[in-house]
N, C-alpha and C positions, 0 to 999 in steps of 0.2 A: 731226156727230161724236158717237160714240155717248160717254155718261155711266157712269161705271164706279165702285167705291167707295164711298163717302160721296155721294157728290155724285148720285149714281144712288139713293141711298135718300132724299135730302132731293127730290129732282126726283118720286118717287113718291111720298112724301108731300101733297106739296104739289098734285099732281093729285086729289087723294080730293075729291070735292062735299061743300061745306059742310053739304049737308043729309041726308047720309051719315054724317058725322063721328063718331066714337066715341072719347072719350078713352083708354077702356080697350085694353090688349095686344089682347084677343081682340076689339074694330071695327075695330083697325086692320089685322089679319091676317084677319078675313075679308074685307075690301071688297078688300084690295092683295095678290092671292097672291104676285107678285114680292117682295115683302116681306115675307113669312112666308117665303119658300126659304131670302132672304138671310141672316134672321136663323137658319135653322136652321141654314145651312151655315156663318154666324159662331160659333154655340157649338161647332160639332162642330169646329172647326180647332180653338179655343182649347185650348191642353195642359193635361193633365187635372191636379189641385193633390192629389190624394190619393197619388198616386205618387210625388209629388217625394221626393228624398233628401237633407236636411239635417242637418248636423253643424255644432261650433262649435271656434272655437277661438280664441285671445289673451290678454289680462292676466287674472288673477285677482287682482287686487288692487290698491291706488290711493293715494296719501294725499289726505286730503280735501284740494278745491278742485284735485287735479291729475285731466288724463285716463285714463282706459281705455279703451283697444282693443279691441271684442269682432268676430270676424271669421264672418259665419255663408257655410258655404259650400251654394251650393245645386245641387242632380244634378239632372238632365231625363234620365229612362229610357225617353219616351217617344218616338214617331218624328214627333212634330208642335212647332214648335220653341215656345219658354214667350215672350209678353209680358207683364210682370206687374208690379203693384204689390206692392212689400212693406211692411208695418209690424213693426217689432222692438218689441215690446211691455213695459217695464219698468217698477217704479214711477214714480213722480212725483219722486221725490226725486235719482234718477240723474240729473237734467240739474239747469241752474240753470234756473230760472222765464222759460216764454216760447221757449226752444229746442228742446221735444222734438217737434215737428211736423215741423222740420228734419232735426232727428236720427235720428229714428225711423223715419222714412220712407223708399226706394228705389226707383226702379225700373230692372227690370234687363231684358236678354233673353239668355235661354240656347238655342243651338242644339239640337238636338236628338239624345240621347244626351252629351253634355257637361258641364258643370259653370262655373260662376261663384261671386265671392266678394262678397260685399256688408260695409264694416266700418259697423260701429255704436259711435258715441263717445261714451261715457259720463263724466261730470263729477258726481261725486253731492255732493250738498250735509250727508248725515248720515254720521256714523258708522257703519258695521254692515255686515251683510249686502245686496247687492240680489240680488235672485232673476231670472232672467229670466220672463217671464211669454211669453204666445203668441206665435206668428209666423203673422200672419195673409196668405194671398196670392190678389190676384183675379188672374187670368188672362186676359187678353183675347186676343178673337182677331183674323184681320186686319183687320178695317172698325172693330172699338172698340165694337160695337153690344149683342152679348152677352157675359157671363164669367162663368168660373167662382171660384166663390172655397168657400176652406177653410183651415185652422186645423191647428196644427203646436205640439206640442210639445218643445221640446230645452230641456232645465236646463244651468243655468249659473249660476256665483257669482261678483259681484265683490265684495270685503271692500273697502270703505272705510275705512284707518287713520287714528289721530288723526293731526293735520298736523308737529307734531314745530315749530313753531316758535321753540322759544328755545335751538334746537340752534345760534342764534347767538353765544349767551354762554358754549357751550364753549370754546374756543380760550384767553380769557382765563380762563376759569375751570383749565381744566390749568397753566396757564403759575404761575398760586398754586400749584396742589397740587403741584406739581413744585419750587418754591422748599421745601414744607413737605417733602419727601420726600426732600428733604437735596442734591437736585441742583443746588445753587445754594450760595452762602455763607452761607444763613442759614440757620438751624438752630434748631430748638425745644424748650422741654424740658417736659412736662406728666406727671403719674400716667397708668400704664399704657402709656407711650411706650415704643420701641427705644434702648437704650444705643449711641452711636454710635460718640464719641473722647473723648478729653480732649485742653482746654487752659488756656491759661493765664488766669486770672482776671481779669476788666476789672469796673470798676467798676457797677453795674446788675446784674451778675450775682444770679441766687435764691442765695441762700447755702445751700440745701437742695441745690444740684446737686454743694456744693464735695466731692472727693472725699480724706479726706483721709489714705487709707493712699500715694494718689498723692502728698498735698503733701508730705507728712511723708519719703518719698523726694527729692523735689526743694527747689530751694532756693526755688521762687515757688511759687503758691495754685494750683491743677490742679482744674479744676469737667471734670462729664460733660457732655457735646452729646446731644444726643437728637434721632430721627427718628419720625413718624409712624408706627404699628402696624399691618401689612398684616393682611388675611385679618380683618377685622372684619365681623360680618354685619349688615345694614341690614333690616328688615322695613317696607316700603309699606304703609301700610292706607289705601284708599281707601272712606268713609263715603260708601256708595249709595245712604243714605234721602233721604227728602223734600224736608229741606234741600240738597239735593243740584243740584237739581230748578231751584234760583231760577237764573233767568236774571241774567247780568253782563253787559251788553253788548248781543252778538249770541248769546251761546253760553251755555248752563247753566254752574254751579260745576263740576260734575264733570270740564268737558271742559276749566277751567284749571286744576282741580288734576290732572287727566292730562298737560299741558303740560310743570310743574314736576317732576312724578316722573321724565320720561322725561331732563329735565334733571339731573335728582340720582340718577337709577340709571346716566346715560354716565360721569358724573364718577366715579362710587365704583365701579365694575367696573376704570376705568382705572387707579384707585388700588389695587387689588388686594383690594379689600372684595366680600363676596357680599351679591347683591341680591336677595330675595323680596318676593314681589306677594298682598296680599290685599284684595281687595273684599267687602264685609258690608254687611249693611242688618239685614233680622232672621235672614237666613240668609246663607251664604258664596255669595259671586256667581263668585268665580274665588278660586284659588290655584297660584300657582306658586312652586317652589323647587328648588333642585339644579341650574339652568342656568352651566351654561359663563360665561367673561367674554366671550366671542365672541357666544353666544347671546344675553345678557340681554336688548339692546333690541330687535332684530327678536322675540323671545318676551312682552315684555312690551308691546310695538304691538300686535302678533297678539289676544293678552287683553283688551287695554284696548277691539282696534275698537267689541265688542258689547256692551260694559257700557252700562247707561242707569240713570238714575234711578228708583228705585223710591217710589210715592208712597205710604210707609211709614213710620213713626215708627222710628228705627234701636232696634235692641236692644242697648245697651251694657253690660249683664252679658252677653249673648252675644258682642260683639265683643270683651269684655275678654279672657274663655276661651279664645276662638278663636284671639288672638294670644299668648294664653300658651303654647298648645298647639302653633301654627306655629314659634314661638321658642322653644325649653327653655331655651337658653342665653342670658348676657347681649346684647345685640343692644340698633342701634339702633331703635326703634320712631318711625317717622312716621305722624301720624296726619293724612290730610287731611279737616279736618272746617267747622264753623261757629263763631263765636265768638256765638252767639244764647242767649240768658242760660236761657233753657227746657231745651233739649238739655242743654247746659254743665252747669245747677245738678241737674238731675233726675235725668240719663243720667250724663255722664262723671265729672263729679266722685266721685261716692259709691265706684265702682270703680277710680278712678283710682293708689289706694294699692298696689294691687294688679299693675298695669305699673309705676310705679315704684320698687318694692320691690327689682324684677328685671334693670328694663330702662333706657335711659336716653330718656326720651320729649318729644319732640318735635312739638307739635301746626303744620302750615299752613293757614292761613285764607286764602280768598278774598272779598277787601274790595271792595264795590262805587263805581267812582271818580264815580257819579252821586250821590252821597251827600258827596261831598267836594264836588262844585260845588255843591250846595244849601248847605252848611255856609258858602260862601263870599256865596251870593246875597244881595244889597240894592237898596234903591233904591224898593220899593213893598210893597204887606201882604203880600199873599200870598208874596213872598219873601221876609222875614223868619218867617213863620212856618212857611215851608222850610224855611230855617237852624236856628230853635232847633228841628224834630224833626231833622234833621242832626247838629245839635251833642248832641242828647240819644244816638241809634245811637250816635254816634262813644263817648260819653263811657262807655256800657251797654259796646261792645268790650274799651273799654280797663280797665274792672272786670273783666268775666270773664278777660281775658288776667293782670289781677294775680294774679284769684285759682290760676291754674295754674300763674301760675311761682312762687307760696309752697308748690305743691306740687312744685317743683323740676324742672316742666316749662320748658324751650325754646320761647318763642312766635313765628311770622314770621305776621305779618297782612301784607297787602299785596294791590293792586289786579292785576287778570290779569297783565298785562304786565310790574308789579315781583316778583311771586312767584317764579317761577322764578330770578333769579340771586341772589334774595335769600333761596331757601334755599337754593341752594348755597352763599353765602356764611355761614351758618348751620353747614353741615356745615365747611366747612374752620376757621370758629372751633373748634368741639368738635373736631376730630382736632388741629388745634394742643394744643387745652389738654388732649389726650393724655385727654380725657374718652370714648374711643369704644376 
């Protein structure tokens, strides 16, 4: 039975005398003509990879640790049909560690004159943009013996946004701000609040509330109610220097003081306050302002995807400026920065008189909780002499944080995971005490 295929190029092979043998292409195709046909008549079938026609299309965008879809479709114009290897080529960063061989990889066969889809699933592990990078494709032809291969460019962008995780401590967090907003029976009364109602006096009452061209018409004491003050404006500053930079965790400071704003700009857009966005190191890295309450956090994701740390000494007469100049008017000012006694005493402090003058200012820290279990560690030397640099950090925070709130700043220091409900709980004290 005659050999045909594969199995007819390994049978000539294996016929060549040993003492003929040439490892190289050109001894194996002159000793074996049958062999040199085959292999010319397997490149000429293989479909040519300079013609093909690809386009893309699916997610442009992601939150980080979830998938994206990117779907590349590929046209055969030619009249010999395609088998082929593809690789979808992206950074490193687009897969988790150890999956992109998987991923990246296809093979497909497109008839000829036709079309096929190949998807490519993307999981990026940073923040930002990924780019797609080439689309490289061999082509084989029937026997698998020779191919053609070439290279293809099609752009494409997935934005990887920050992951939005403590959008779990919304729900409870509205449900306070909805008691403070007078939708409930309790009712608050602080400078700068909404006059609600009057009524009658109980005991505990501020006696600054008692109203008394009311009491003086009735026969019992008649205090004001008060509600929280809508349409207050919040200004975000996120500190993109260097400090910026130290890893908590798994993740840089920057990306859990990203966490916490996204949780304090859902809450204050809901409560009818306006939210602006500024990142600075020694220059303005983003600003956003004038968005919709619909807009803010899909506009302030978008912003935040491609901020990174810049390993820069932040300019805080320049940040002072810049938020003076985003804010004219009274506003809350958050500042997400460091409590590192260098920054603090050299940088913010000296201009610090100068946001507060105007504005009412509010510094977030992100506190590292590996610093809290060394503070806790015993039992042999080298843990104990953990502890006391532990307990020394801790005791360094908690100076710089005194000396900001004698300059009549708001301080929330707190570990990745406590910072966010713990400065929203921050912001609903101050609109309580009608301070915003």
């Amino acid at each position: 039975m005659a050999l045909t295929g594969r199995a007819a190029l390994i049978a000539a092979l294996a016929s060549v005398p040993v003492g003929v043998w040439d490892p190289s292409w050109t001894g194996i195709l002159a000793v074996n003509a049958p062999l040199a046909v085959a292999c010319a008549c397997d490149f000429a079938l293989a479909a040519p990879v300079r013609r093909l026609g690809l386009t893309r299309s699916g997610d442009t965008s992601a939150r980080l640790g979830e998938t994206a879809d990117v779907t590349l479709t590929v046209s055969n114009p030619s009249g010999r049909p395609l088998r082929a290897r593809l690789r979808d080529a992206w950074p490193p960063s687009s897969w988790q560690p150890g999956t992109e061989t998987a991923a990246s990889r296809h093979d497909l066969t497109v008839p000829a004159g036709e079309r096929r889809r190949v998807t490519t699933r993307l999981r990026p592990t940073r923040r930002g943009d990924r780019h797609a990078d080439r689309v490289t494709i061999r082509s084989y032809g029937p026997l698998g013996l020779l191919t053609r291969q070439g290279t293809h460019r099609v752009p494409w962008t997935v934005r990887a946004l920050p992951p939005f995780t403590s959008r779990k401590h919304l729900p409870s967090k509205l449900s306070r701000l909805r008691e403070l907003d007078g939708r409930t029976s309790i009712l608050t009364r602080g400078e700068g609040t909404e006059f609600d109602s009057l009524r009658e006096y109980v005991p505990g009452d501020d006696t600054r509330s008692i109203d008394w061209r009311a009491t003086a018409r009735h026969s019992t004491v008649a205090v004001r109610t008060w509600r929280p003050e809508r349409d207050r404006h919040i200004l975000l500053v996120l500190d993109t220097g260097r400090t910026s930079a130290g890893r908590v965790g798994d993740a840089p400071r920057l990306d859990a003081a990203m966490d916490a704003a996204l949780l304090l700009a859902a809450l204050a857009s809901r409560a009818g306050d306006r939210v602006d966005l500024l990142a600075y190191d020694r220059r303005g890295r983003a600003l956003l302002q004038g968005r919709a309450a619909g807009d803010v956090l899909p506009s302030l994701v978008n912003a935040m995807a491609t901020l990174e740390p810049e390993l820069v000494e932040t300019d805080a007469r320049g940040l002072a400026a810049t938020t003076l100049r985003s804010a004219p008017r009274r506003s809350l000012v958050v500042l997400f920065t460091t409590l590192d006694a260098a920054p603090i005493e050299e940088g913010l402090l000296p201009v610090l008189p100068q946001l507060t003058q105007r504005h009412t200012v509010l510094v977030a820290s992100v506190a590292d909780p590996h610093v809290s279990r060394m503070a806790q560690a015993r039992g042999h030397t080298d843990a104990v002499y953990e502890a006391a640099a532990a307990a020394q950090a801790q005791s360094e925070r908690r100076h710089i944080a005194d000396q900001l709130r004698r300059h009549g700043v708001t301080v929330v220091d707190a570990t990745p995971d406590e910072l966010p409900p713990a400065l929203a709980d921050a912001y609903l004290e101050l609109k309580a005490a009608g301070r915003l």
